[in-house]
PyMOL CGO cylinders between C-alpha atoms (Angstrom):
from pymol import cmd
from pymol.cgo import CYLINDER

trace = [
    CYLINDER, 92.84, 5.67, 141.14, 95.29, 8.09, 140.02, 0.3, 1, 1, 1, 1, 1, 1,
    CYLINDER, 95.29, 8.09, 140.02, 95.80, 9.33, 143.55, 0.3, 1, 1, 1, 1, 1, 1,
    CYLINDER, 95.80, 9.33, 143.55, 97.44, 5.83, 144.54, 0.3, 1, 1, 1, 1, 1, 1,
    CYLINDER, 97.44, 5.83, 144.54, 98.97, 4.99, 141.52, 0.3, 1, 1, 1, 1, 1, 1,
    CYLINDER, 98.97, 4.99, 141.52, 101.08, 8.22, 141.64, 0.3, 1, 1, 1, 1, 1, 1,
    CYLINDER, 101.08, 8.22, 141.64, 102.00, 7.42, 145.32, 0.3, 1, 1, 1, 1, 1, 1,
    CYLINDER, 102.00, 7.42, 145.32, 103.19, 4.01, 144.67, 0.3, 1, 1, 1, 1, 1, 1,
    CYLINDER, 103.19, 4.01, 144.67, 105.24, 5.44, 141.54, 0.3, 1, 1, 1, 1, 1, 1,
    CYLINDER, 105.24, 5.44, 141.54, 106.50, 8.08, 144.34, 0.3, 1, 1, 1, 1, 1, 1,
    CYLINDER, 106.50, 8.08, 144.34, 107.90, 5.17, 146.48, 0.3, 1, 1, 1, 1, 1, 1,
    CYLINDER, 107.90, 5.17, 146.48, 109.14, 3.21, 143.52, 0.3, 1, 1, 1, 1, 1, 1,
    CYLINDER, 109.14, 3.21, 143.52, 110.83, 6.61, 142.67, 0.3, 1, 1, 1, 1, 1, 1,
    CYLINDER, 110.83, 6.61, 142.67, 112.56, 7.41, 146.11, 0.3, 1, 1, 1, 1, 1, 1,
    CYLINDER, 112.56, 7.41, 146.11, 110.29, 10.19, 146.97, 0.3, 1, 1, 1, 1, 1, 1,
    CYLINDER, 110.29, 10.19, 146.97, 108.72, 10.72, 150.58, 0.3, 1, 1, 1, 1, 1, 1,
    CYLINDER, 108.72, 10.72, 150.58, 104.77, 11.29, 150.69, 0.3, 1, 1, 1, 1, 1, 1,
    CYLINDER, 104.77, 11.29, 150.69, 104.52, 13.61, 153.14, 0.3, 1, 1, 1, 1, 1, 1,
    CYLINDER, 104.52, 13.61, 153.14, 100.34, 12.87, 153.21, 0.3, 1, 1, 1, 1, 1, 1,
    CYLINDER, 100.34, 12.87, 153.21, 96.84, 12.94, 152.22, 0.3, 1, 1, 1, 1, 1, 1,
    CYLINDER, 96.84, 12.94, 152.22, 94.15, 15.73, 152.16, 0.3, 1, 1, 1, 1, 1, 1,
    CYLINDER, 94.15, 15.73, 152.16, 90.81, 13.84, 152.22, 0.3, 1, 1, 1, 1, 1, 1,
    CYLINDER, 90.81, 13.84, 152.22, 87.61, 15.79, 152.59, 0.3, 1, 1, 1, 1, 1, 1,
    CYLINDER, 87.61, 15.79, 152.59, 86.93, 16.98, 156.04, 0.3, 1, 1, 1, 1, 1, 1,
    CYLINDER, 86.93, 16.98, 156.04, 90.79, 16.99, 156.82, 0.3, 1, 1, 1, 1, 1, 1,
    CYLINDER, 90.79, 16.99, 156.82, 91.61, 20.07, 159.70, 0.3, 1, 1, 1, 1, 1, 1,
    CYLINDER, 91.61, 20.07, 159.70, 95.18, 19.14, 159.40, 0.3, 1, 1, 1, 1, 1, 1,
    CYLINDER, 95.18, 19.14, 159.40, 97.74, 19.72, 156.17, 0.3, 1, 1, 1, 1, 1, 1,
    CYLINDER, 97.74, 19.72, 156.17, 100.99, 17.80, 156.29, 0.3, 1, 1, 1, 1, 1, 1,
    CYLINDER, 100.99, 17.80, 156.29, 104.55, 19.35, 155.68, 0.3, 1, 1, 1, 1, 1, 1,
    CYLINDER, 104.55, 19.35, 155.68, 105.70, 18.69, 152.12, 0.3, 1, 1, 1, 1, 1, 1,
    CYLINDER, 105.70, 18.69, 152.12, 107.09, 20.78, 149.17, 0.3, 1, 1, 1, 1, 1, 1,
    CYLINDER, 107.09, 20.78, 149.17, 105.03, 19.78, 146.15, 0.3, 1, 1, 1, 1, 1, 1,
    CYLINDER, 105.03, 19.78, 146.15, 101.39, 19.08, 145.98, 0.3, 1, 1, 1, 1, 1, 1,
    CYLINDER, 101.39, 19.08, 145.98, 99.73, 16.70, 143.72, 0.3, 1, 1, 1, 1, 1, 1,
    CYLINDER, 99.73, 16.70, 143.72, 96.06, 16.80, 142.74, 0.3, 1, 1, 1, 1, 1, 1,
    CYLINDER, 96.06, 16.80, 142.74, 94.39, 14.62, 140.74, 0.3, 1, 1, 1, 1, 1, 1,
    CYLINDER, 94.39, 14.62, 140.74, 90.79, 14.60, 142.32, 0.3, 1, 1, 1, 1, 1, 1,
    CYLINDER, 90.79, 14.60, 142.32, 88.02, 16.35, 141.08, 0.3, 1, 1, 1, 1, 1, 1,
    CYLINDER, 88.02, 16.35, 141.08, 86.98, 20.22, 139.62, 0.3, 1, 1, 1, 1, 1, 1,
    CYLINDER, 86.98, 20.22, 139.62, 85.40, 21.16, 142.50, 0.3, 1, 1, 1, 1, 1, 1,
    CYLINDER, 85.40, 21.16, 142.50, 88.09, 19.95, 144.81, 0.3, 1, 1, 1, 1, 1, 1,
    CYLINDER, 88.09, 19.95, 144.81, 90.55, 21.99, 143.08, 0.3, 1, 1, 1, 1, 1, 1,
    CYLINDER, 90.55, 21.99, 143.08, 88.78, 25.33, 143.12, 0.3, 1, 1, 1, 1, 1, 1,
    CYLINDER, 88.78, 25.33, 143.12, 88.83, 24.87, 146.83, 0.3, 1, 1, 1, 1, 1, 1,
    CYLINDER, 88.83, 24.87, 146.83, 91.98, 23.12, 147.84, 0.3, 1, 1, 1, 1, 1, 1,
    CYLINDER, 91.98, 23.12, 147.84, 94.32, 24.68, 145.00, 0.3, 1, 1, 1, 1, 1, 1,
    CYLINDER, 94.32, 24.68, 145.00, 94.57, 28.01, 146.63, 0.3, 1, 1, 1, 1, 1, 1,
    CYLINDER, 94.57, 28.01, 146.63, 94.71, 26.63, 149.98, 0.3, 1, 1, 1, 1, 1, 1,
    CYLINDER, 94.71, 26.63, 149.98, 97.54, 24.57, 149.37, 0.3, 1, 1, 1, 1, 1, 1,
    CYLINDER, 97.54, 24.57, 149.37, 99.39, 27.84, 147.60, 0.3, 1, 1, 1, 1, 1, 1,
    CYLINDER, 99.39, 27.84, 147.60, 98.30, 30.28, 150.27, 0.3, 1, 1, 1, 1, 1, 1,
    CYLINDER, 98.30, 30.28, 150.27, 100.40, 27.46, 152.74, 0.3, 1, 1, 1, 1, 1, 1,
    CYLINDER, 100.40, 27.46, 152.74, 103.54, 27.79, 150.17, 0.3, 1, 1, 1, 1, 1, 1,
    CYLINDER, 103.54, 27.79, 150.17, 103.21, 23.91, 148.35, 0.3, 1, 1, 1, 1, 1, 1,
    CYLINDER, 103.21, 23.91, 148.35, 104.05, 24.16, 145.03, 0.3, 1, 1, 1, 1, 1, 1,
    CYLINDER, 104.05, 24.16, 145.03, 101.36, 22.59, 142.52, 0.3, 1, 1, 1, 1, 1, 1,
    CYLINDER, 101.36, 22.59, 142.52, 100.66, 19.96, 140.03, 0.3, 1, 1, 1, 1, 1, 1,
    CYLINDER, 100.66, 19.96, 140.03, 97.42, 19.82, 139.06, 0.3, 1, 1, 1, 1, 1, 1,
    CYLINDER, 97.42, 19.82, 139.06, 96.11, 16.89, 136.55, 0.3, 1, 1, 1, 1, 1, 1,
    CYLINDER, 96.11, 16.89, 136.55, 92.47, 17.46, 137.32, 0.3, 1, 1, 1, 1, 1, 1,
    CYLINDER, 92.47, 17.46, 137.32, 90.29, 18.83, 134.54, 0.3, 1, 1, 1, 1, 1, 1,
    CYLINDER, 90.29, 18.83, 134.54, 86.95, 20.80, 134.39, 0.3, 1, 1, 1, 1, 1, 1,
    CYLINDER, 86.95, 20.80, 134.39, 87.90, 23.83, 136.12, 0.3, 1, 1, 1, 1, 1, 1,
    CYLINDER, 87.90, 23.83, 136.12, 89.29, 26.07, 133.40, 0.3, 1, 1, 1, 1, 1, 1,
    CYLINDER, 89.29, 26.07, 133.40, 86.48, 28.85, 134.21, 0.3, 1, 1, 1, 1, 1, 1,
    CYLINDER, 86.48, 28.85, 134.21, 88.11, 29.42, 137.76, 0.3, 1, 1, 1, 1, 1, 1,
    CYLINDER, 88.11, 29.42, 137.76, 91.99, 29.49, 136.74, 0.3, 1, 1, 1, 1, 1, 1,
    CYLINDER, 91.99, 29.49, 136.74, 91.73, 33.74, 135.71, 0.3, 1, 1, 1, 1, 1, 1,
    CYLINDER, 91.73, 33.74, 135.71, 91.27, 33.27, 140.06, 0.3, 1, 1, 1, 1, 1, 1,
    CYLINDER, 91.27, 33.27, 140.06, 93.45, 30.35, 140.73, 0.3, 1, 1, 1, 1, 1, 1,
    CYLINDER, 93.45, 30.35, 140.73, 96.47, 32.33, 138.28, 0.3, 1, 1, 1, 1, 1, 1,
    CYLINDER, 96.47, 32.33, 138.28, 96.20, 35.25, 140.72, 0.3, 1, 1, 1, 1, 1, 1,
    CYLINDER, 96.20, 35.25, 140.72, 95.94, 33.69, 144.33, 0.3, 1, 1, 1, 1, 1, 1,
    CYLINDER, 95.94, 33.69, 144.33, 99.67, 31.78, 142.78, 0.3, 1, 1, 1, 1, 1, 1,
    CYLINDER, 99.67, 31.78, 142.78, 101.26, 34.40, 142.09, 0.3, 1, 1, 1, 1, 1, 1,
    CYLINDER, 101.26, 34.40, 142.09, 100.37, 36.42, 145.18, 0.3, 1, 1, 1, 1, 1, 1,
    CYLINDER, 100.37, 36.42, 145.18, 101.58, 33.35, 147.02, 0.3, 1, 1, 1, 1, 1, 1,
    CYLINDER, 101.58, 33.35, 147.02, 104.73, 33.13, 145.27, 0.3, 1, 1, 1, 1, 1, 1,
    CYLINDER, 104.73, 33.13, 145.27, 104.59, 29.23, 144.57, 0.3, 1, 1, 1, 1, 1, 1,
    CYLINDER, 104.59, 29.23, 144.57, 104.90, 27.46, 141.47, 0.3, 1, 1, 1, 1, 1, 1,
    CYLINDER, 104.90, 27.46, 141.47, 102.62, 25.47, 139.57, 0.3, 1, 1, 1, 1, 1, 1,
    CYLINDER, 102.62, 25.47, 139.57, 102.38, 23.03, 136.78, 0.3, 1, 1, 1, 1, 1, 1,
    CYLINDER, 102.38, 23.03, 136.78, 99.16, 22.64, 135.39, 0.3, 1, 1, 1, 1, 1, 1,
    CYLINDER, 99.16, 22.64, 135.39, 97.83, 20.22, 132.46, 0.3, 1, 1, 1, 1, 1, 1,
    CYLINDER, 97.83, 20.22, 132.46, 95.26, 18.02, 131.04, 0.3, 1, 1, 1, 1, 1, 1,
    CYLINDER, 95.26, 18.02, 131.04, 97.37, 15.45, 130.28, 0.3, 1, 1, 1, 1, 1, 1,
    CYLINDER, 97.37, 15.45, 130.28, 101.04, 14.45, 132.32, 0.3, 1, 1, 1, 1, 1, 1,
    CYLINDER, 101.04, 14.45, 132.32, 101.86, 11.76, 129.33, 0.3, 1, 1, 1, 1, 1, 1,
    CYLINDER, 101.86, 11.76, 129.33, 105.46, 12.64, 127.53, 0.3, 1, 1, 1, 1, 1, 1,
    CYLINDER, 105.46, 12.64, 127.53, 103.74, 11.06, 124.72, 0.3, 1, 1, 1, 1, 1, 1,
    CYLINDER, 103.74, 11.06, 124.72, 100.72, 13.45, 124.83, 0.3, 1, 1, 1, 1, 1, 1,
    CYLINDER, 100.72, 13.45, 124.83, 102.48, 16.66, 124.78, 0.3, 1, 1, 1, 1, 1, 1,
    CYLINDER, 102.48, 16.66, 124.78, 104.66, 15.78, 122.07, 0.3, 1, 1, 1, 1, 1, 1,
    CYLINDER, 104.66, 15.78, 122.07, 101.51, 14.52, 120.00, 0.3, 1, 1, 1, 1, 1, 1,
    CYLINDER, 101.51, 14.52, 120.00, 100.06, 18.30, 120.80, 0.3, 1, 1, 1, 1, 1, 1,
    CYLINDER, 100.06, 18.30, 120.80, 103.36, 19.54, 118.83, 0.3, 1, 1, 1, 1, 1, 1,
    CYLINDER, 103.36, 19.54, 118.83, 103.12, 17.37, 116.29, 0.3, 1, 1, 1, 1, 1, 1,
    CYLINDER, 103.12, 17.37, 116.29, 99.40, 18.05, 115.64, 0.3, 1, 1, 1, 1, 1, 1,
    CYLINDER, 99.40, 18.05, 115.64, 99.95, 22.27, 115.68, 0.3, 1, 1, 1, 1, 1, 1,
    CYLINDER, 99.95, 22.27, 115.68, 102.93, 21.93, 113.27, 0.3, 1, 1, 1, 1, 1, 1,
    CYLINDER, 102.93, 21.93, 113.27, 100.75, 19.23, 111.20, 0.3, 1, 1, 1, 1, 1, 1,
    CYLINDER, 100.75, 19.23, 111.20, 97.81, 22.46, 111.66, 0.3, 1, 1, 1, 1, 1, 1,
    CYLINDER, 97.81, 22.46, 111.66, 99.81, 24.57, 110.08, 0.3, 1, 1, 1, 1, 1, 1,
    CYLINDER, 99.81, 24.57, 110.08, 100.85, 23.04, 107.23, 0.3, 1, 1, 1, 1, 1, 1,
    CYLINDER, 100.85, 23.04, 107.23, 96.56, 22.38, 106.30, 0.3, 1, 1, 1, 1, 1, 1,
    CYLINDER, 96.56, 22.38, 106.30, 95.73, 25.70, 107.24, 0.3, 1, 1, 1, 1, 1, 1,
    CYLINDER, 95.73, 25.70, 107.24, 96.19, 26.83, 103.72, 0.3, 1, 1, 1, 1, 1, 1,
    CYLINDER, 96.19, 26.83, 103.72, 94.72, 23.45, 101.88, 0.3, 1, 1, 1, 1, 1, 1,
    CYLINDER, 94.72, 23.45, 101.88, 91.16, 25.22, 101.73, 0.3, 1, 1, 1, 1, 1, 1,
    CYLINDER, 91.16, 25.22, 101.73, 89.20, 21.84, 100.62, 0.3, 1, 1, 1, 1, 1, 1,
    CYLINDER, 89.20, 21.84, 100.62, 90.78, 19.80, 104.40, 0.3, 1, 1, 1, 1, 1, 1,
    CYLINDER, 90.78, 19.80, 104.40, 88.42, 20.19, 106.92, 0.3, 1, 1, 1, 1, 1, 1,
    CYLINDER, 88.42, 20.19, 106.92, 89.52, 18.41, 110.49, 0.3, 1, 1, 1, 1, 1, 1,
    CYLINDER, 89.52, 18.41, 110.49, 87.66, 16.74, 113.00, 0.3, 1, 1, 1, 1, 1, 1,
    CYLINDER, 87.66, 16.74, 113.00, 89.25, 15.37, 116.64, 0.3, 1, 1, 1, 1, 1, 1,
    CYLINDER, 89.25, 15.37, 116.64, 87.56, 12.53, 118.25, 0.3, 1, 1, 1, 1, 1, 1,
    CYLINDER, 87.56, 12.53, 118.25, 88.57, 11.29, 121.92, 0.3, 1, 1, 1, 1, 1, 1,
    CYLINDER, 88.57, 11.29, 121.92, 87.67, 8.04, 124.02, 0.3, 1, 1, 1, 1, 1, 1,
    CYLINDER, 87.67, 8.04, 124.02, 87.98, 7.84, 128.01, 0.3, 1, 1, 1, 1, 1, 1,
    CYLINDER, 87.98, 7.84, 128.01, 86.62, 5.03, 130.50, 0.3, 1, 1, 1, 1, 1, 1,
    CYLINDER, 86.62, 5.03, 130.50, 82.95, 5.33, 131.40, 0.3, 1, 1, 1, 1, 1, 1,
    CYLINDER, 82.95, 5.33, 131.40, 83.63, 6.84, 134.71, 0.3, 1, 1, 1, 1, 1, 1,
    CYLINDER, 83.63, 6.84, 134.71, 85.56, 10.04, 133.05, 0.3, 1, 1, 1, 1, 1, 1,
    CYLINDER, 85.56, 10.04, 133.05, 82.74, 12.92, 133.70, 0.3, 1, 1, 1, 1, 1, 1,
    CYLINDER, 82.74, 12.92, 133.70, 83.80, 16.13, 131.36, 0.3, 1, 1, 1, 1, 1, 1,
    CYLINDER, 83.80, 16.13, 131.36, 83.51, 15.45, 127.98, 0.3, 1, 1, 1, 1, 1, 1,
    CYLINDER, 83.51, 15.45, 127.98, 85.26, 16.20, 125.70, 0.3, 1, 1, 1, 1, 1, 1,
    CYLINDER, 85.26, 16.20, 125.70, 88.48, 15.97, 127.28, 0.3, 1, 1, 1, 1, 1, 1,
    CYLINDER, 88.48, 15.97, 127.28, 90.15, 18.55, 128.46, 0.3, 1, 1, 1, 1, 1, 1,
    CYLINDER, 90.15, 18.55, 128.46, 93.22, 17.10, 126.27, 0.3, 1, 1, 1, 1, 1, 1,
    CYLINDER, 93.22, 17.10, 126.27, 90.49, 17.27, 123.41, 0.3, 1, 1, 1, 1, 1, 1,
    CYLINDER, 90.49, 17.27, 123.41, 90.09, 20.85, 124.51, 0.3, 1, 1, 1, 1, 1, 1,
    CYLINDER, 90.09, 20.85, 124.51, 93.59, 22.10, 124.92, 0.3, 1, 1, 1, 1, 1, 1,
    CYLINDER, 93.59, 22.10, 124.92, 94.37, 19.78, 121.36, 0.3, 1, 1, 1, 1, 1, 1,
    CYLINDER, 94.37, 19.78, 121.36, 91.52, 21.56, 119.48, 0.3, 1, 1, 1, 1, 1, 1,
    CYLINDER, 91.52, 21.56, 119.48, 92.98, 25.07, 120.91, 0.3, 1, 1, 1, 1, 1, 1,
    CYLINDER, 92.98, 25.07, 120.91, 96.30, 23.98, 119.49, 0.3, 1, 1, 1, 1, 1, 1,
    CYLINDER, 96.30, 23.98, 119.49, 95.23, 23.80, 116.33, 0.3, 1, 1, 1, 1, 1, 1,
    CYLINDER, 95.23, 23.80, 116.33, 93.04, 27.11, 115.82, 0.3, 1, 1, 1, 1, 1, 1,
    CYLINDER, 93.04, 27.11, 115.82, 95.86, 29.29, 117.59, 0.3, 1, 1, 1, 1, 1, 1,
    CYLINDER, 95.86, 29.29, 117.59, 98.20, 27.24, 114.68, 0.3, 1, 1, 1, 1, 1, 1,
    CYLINDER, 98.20, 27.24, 114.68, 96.02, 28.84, 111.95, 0.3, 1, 1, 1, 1, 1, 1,
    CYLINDER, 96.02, 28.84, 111.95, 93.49, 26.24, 111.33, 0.3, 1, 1, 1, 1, 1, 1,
    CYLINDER, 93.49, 26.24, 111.33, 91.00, 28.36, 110.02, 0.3, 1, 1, 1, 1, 1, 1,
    CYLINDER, 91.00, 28.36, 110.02, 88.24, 25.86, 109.74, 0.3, 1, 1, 1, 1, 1, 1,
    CYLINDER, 88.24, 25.86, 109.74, 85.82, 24.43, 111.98, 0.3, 1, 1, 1, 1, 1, 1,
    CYLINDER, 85.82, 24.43, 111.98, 87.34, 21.33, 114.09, 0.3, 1, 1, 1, 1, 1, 1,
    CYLINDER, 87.34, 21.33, 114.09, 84.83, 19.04, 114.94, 0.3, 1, 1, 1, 1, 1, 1,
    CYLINDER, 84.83, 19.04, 114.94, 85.17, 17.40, 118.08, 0.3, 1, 1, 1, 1, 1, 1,
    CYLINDER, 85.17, 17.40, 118.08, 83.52, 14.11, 119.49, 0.3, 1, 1, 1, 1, 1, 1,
    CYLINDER, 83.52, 14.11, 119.49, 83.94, 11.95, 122.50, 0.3, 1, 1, 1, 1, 1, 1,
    CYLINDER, 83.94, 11.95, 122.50, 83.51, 8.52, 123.86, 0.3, 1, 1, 1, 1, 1, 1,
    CYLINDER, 83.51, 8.52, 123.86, 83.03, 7.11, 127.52, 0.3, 1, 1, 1, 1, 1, 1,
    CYLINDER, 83.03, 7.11, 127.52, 83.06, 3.68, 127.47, 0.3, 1, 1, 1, 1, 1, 1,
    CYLINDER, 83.06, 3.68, 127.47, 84.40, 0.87, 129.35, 0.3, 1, 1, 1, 1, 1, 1,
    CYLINDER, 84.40, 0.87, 129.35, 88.22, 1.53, 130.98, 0.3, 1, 1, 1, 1, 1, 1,
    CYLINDER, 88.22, 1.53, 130.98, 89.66, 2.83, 128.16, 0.3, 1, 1, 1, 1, 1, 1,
    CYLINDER, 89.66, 2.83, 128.16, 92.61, 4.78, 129.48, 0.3, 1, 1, 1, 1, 1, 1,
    CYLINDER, 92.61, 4.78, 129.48, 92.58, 7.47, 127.37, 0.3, 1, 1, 1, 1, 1, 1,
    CYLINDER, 92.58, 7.47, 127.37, 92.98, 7.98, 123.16, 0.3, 1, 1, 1, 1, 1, 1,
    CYLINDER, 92.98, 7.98, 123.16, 92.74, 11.15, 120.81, 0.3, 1, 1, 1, 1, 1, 1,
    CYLINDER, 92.74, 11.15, 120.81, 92.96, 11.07, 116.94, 0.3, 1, 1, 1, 1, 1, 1,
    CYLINDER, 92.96, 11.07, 116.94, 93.37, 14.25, 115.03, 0.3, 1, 1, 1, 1, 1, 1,
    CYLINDER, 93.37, 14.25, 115.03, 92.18, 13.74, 111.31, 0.3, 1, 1, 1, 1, 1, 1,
    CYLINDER, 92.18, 13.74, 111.31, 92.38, 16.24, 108.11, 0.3, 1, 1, 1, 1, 1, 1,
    CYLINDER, 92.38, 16.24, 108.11, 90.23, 15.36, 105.51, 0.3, 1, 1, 1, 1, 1, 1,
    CYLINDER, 90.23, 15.36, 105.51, 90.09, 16.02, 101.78, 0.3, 1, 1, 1, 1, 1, 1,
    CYLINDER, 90.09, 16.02, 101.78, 88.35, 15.13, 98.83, 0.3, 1, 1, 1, 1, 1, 1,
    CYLINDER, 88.35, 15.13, 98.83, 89.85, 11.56, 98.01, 0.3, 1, 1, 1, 1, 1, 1,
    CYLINDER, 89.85, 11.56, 98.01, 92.19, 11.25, 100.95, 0.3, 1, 1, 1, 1, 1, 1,
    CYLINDER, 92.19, 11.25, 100.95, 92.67, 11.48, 104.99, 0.3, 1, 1, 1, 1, 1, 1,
    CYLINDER, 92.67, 11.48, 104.99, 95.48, 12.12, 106.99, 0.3, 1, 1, 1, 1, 1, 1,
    CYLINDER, 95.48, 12.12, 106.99, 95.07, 10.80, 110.55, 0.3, 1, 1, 1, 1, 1, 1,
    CYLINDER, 95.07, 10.80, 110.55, 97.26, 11.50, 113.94, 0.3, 1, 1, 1, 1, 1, 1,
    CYLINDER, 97.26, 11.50, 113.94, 96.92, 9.85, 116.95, 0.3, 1, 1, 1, 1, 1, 1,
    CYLINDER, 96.92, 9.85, 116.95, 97.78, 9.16, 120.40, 0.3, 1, 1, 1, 1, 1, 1,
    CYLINDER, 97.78, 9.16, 120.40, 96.52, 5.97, 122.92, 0.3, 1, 1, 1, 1, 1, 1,
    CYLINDER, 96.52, 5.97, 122.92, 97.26, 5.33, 126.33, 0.3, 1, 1, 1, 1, 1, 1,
    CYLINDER, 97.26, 5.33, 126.33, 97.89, 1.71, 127.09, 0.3, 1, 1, 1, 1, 1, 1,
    CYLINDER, 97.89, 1.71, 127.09, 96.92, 2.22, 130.96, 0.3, 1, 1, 1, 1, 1, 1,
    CYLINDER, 96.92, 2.22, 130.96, 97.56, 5.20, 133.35, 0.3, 1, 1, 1, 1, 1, 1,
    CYLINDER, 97.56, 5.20, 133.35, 101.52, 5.04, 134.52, 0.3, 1, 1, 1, 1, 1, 1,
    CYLINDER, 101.52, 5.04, 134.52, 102.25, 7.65, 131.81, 0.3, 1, 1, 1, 1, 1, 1,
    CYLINDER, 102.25, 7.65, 131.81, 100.19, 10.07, 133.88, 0.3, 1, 1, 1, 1, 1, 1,
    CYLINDER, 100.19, 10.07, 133.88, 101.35, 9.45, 137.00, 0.3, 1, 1, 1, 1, 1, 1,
    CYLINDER, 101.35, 9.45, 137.00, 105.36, 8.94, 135.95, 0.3, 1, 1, 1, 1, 1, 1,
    CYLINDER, 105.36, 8.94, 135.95, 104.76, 12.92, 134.30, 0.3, 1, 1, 1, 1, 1, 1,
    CYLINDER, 104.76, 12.92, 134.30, 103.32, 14.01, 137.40, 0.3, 1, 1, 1, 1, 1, 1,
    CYLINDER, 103.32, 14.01, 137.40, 105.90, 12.88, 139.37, 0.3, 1, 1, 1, 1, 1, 1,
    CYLINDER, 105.90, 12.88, 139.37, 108.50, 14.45, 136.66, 0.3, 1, 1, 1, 1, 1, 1,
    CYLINDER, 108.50, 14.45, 136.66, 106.57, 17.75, 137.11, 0.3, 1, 1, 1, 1, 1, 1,
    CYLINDER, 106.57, 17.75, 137.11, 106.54, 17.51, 140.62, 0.3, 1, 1, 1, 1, 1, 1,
    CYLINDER, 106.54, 17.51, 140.62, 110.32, 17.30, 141.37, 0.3, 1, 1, 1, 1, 1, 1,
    CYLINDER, 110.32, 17.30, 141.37, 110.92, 20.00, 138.31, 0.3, 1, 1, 1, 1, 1, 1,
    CYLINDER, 110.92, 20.00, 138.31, 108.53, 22.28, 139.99, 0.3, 1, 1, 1, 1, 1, 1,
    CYLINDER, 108.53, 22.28, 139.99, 109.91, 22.59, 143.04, 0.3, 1, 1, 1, 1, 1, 1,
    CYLINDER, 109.91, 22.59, 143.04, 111.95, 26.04, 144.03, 0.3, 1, 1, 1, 1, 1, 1,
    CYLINDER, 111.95, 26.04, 144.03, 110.52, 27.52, 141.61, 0.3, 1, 1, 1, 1, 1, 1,
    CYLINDER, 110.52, 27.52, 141.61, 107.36, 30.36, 141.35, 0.3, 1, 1, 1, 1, 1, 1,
    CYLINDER, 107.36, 30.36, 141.35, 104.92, 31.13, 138.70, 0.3, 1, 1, 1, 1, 1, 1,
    CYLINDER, 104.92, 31.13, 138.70, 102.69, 29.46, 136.53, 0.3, 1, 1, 1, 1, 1, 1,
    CYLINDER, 102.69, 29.46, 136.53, 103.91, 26.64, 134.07, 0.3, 1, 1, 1, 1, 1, 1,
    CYLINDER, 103.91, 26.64, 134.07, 102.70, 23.33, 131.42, 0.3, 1, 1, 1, 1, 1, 1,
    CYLINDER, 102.70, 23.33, 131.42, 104.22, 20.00, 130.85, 0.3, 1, 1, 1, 1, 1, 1,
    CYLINDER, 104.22, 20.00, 130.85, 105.73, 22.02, 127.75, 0.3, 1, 1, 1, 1, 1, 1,
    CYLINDER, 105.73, 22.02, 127.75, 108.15, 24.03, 130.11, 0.3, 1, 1, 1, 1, 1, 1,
    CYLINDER, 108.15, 24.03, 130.11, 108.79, 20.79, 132.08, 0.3, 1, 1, 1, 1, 1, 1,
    CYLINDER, 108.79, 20.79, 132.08, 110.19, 19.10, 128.56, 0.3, 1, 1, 1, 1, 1, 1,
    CYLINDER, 110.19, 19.10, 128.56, 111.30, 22.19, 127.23, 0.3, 1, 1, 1, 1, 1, 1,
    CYLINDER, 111.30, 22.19, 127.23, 109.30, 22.32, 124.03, 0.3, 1, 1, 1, 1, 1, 1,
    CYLINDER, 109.30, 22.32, 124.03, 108.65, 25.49, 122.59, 0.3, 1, 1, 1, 1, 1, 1,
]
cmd.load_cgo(trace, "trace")
């Protein structure tokens, strides 16, 4: 679903698909930037095919953290550039800042503990998400000191929504972020895709919006 949506955003946008890579494919069409939304497995394999041909990356696909130590050095023997993220949404990576600055203001408020739940469709396989993940990550390397506990739901179509809560003894604060359907994704992919190209190394949807 993603796969189409970002190449009818592509056309709306003025950009040329070059192709597809379906499974099985012997041949790889021309183009400068590569976008893959499919599944783990898919990217362990195609990701440093693609680089070892000199396509830049975007990669929106989740559930293959283990392999990137691998995928991090085939890149950057190839020379390419890649943008890599759970999540493409504007919306979501400013939410991430938001949440590590709201981290570190808790971190010393000893009697908040903090808890992150997330809600995909039903057809969404890893769980939690790796947004959840990456959020959760956020907020420990922000000085969170406390456990975060994390819960997910798969239900329905739902699009995608996180909530980041700290909770004392009277009162909650709560954060959150909802998708209202899946152009968000695809219009930051696309962004990624045209800042990514000429350029080498590895790279988020931070360096693509310039948050630091």
């Amino acid at each position: 679903k993603m796969g189409r949506l970002v190449e009818e955003m592509a056309v709306a946008r003025h950009h040329t698909v070059a192709g597809h890579i379906d499974a099985g494919d012997d041949t790889w069409p021309a183009a400068d930037v590569a976008i893959d939304f499919s599944t783990a497995d898919s990217v362990i394999a195609n990701a440093p095919a693609l680089a070892r041909r000199g396509l830049n990356l975007v990669i929106g696909t989740t559930g293959w953290s283990a392999h990137e130590p691998a995928l991090r050095q085939v890149v950057a023997e190839a020379g390419v550039g890649i943008v890599v993220a759970p999540n493409f949404s504007t919306g979501v990576v400013l939410f991430e800042a938001i949440v590590a600055q709201a981290a570190r203001l808790f971190a010393p408020q000893e009697e908040f503990g903090a808890f992150l739940h997330e809600a995909h469709h039903a057809a969404k396989k890893d769980a939690p998400s790796g947004t959840a993940i990456l959020i959760k990550r956020t907020m420990e390397e922000s000085g969170f000191p406390r456990p975060i506990d994390v819960s997910s739901t798969r239900a329905g179509f739902i699009p995608g929504t996180h909530h980041v809560g700290f909770d004392g003894p009277a009162e909650t604060v709560t954060l959150s972020h909802a998708a209202r359907d899946r152009t968000a994704f695809a219009r930051g992919a696309l962004t990624a895709a045209k800042w990514i190209h000429g350029k080498q190394g590895w790279y988020t949807m931070k360096d693509v919006l310039g948050i630091t």
